[in-house]
MMTF fields as JSON, N, C-alpha, C and O atoms, coordinates in Angstrom:
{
  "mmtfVersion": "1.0.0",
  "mmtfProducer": "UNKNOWN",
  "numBonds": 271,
  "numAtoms": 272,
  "numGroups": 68,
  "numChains": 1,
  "numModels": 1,
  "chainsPerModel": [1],
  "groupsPerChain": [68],
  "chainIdList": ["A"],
  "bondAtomList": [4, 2, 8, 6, 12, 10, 16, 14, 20, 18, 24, 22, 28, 26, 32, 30, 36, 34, 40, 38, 44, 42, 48, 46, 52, 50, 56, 54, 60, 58, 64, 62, 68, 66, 72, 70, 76, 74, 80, 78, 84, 82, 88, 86, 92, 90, 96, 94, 100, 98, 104, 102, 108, 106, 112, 110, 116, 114, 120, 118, 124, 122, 128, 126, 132, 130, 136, 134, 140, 138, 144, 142, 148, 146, 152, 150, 156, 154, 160, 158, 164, 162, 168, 166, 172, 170, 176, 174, 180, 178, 184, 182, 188, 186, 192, 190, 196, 194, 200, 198, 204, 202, 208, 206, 212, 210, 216, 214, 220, 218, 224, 222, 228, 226, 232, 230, 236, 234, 240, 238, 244, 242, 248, 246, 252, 250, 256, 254, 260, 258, 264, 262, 268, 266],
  "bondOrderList": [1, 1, 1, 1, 1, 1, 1, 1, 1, 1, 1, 1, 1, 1, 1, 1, 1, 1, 1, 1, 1, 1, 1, 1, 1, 1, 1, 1, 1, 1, 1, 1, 1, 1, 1, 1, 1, 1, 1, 1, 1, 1, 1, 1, 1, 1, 1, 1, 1, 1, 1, 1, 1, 1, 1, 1, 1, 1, 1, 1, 1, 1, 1, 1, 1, 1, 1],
  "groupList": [{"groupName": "UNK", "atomNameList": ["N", "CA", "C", "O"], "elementList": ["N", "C", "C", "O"], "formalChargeList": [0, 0, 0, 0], "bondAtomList": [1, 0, 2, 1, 3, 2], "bondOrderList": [1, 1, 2], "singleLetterCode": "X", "chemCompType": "L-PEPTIDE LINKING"}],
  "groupTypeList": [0, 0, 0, 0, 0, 0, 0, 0, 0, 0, 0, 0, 0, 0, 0, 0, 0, 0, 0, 0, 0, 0, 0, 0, 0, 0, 0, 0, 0, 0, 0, 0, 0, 0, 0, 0, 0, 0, 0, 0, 0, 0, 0, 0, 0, 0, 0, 0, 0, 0, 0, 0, 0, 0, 0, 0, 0, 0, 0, 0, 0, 0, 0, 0, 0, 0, 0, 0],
  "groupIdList": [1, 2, 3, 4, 5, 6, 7, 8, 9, 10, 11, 12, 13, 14, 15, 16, 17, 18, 19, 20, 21, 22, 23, 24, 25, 26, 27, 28, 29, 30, 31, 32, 33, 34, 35, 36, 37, 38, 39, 40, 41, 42, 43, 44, 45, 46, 47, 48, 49, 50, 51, 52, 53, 54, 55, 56, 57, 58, 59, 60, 61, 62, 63, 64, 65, 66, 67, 68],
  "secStructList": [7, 7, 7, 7, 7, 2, 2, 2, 2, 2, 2, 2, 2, 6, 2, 2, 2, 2, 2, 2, 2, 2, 2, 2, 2, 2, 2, 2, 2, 2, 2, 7, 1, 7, 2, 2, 2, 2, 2, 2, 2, 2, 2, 2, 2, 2, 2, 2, 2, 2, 2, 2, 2, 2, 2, 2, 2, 2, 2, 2, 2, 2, 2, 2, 2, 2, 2, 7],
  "xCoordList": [106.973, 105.791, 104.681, 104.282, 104.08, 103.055, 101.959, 101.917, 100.852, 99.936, 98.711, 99.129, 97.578, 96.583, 95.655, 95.364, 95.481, 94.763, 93.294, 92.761, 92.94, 91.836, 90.521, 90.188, 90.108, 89.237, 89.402, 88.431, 90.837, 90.35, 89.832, 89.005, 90.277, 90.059, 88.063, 87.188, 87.772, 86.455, 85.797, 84.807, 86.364, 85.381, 85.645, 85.664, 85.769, 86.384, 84.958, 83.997, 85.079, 83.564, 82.38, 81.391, 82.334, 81.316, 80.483, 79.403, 81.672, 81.346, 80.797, 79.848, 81.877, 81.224, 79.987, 79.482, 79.689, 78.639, 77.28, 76.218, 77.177, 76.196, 76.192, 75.276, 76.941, 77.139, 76.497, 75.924, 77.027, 76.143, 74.492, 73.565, 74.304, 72.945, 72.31, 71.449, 72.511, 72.328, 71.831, 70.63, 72.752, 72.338, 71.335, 70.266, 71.961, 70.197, 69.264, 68.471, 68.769, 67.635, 67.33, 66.278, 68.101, 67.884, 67.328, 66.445, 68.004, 67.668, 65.992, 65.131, 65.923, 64.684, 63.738, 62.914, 63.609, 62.257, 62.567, 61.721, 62.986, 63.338, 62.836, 62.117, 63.169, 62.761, 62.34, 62.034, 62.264, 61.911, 62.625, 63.785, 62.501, 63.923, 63.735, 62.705, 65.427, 65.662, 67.191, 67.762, 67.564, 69.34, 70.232, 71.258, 70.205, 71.073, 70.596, 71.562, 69.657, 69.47, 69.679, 69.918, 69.465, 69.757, 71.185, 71.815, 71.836, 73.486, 73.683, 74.302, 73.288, 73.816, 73.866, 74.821, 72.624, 72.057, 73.123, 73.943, 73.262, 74.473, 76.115, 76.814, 76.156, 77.165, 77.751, 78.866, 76.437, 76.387, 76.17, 76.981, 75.597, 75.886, 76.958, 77.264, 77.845, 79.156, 80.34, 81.517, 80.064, 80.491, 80.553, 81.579, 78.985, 79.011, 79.584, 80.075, 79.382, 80.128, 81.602, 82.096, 82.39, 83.752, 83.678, 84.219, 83.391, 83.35, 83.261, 84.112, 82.218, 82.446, 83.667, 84.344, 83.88, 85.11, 86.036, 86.32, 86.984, 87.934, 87.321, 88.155, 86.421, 86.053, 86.346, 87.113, 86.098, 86.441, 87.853, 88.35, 88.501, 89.838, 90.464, 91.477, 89.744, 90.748, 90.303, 90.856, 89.55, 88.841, 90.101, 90.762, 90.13, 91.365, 92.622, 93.405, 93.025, 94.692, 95.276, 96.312, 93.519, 93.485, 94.087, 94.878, 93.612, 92.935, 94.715, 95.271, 95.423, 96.853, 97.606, 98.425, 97.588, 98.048, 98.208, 99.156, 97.241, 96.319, 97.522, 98.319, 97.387, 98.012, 99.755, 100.428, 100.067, 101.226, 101.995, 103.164],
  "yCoordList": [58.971, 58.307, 59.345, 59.872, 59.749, 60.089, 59.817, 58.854, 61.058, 60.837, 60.223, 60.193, 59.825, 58.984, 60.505, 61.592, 60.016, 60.899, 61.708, 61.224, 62.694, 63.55, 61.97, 61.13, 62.216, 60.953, 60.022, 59.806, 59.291, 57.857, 58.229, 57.527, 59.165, 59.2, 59.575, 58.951, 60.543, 61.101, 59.384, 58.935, 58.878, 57.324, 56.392, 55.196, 56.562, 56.13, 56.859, 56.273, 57.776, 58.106, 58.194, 58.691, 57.94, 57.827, 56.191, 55.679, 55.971, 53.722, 54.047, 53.731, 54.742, 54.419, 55.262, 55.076, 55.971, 56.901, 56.198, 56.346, 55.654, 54.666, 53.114, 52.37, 52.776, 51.95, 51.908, 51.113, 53.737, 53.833, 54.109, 53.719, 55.036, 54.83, 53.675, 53.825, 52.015, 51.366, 51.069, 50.822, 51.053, 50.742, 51.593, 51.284, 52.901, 53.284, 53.232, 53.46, 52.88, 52.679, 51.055, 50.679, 50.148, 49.022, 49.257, 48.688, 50.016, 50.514, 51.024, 50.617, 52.078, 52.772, 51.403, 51.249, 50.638, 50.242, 49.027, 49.498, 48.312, 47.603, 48.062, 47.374, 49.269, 49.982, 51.263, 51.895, 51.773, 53.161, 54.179, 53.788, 55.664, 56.604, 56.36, 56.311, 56.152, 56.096, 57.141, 57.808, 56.849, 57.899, 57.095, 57.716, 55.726, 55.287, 55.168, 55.005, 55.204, 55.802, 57.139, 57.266, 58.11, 59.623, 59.825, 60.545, 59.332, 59.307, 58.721, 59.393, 57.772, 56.481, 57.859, 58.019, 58.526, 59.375, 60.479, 60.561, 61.344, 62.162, 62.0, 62.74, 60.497, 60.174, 59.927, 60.074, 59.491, 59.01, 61.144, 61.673, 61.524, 63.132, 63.689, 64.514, 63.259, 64.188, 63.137, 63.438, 61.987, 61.136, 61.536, 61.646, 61.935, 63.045, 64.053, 64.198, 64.911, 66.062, 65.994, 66.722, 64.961, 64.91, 64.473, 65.224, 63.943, 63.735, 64.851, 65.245, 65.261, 66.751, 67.781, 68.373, 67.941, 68.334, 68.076, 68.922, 66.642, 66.367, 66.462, 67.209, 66.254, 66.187, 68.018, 68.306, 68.552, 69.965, 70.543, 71.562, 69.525, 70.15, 69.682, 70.22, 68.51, 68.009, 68.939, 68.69, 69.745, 70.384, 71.859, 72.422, 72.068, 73.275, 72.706, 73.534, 71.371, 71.263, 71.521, 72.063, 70.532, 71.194, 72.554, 72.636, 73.376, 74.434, 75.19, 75.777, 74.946, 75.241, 74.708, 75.414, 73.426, 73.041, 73.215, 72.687, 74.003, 74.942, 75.902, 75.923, 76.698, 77.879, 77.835, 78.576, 76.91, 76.575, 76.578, 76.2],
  "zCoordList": [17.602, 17.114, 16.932, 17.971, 15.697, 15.436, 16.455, 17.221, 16.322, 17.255, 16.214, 15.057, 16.324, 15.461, 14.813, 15.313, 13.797, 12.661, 13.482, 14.48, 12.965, 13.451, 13.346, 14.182, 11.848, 11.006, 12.126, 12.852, 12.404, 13.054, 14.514, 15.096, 14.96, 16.75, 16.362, 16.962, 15.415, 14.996, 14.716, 15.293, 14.028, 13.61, 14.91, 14.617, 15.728, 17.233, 17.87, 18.368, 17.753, 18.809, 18.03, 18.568, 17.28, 16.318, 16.752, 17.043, 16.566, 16.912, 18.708, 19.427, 18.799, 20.213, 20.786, 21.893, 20.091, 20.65, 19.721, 20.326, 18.713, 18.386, 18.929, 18.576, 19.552, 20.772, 22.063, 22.809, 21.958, 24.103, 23.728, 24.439, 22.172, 21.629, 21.941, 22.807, 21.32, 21.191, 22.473, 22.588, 23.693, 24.938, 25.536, 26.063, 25.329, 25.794, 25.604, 26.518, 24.216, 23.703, 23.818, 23.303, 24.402, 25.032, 26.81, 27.451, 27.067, 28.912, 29.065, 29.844, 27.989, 27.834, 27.396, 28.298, 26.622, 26.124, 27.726, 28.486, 28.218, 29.299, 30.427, 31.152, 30.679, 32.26, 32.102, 33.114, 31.026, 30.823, 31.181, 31.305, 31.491, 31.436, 32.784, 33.458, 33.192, 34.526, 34.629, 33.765, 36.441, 35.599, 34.866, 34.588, 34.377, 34.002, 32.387, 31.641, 31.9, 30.886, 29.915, 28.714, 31.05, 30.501, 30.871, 30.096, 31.911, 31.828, 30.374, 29.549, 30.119, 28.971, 27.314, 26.554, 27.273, 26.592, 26.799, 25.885, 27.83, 28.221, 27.27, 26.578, 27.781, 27.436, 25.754, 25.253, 25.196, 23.618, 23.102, 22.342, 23.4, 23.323, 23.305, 22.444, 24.432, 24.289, 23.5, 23.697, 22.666, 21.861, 20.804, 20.134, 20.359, 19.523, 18.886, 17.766, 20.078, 20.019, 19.667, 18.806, 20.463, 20.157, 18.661, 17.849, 18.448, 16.868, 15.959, 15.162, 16.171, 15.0, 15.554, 14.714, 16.743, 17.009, 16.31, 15.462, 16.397, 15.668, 14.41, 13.898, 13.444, 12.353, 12.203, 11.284, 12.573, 12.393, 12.716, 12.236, 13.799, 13.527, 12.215, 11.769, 11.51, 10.639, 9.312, 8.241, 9.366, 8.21, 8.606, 7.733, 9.513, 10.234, 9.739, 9.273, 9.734, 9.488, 8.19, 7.805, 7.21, 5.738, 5.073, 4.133, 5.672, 5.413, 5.58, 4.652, 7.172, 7.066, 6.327, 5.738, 6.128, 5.142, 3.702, 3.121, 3.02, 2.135, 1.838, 0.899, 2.961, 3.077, 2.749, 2.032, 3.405, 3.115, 1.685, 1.612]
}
């Protein structure tokens, strides 16, 4: 069985990292920055990040594939 595409796992943290956005910026106007806010923030950050990650490996598989 195939493992799941760069794109879908990348549109996977994308949803979810404008998700944990969503919540923090619900936490913040509610109670203002607390740690469960800047965790929440932390967390939608490295959501992020994984995203352009895989979005960049899939720009890498191209590219071998290219070569090929």
């Amino acid at each position: 069985m195939r493992g799941r595409s760069p794109i879908f796992i990348a549109t996977f943290y994308i949803i979810l990292g404008l998700f944990i956005t969503y919540l923090a910026s619900n936490s913040v106007g509610r109670n203002g920055w607390n740690f469960f806010s800047v965790l929440l923030v932390a967390l939608a950050a490295y959501d992020f990040f994984m995203a352009i990650r895989f979005l960049m490996l899939r720009k890498t598989i191209k590219n071998m594939q290219k070569k090929d």
